[in-house]
Structures are given as structure tokens and as C-alpha cells.
N, C-alpha and C positions, 0 to 999 in steps of 0.2 A: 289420570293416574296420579297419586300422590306421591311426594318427593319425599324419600325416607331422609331422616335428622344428619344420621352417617353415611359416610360412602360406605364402607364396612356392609352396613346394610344390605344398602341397594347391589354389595360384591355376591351375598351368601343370597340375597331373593335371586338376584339373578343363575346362578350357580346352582339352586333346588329347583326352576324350572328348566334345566337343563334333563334331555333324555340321557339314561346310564352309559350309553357308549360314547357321548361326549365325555359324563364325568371321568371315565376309565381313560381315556385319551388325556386329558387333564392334568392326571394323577400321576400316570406314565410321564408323560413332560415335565410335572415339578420335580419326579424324582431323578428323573434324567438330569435337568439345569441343577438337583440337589449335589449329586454325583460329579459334575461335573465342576460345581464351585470350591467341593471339598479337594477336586485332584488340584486346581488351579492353586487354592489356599496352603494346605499340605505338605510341607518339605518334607517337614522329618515326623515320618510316622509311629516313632513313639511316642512324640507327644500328642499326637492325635488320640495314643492305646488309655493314656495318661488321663485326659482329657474326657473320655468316655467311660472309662476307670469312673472319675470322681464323680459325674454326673448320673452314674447307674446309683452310686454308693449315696448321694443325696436324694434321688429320687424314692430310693430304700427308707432313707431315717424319713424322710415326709410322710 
């Protein structure tokens, strides 16, 4: 087998011969540790409102 250049690579080959309910499983758990790093990060949730505010609004003007 050949050694792909990036690890990146070898993350997504490996990750596409994954069967669907792995990747659903996966997916579930990124967004759970997602979830769970915003509560940990997160004080004050206006600036979070703030924060997703400007990021909607630039992904707008792009």
C-alpha cells in the first residue's frame, strides 16, 4: 500500500472506507466533544450570540 504525502490524507482515505454507521457514529461524537468544548469555553453567552452574529454576517458578504 502506498504512503499518502499528508496524514490529512491517509485521515479522509481512511474515514471514506468507513461503513455509514461508523461514519454516523463519528459524526455524533464530533458534535457531542463540539458541544461540549463550547459549554467548557463559554461564559458569557452573549458573546457567543455576538460571535456567531459576525460570522453569519461575513459568511453573507463572501
Amino acid at each position: 500500500m502506498k504512503v499518502p504525502k499528508r496524514p490529512i490524507y491517509a485521515v479522509t482515505k481512511w474515514l471514506r472506507r468507513q461503513p455509514p454507521k461508523m461514519k454516523l457514529f463519528l459524526a455524533t461524537l464530533l458534535a457531542f466533544v463540539a458541544l461540549l468544548f463550547l459549554r467548557m469555553v463559554v461564559h458569557d453567552r452573549d458573546n457567543l450570540f455576538v460571535a456567531a452574529e459576525l460570522v453569519h454576517a461575513l459568511g453573507i458578504s463572501l
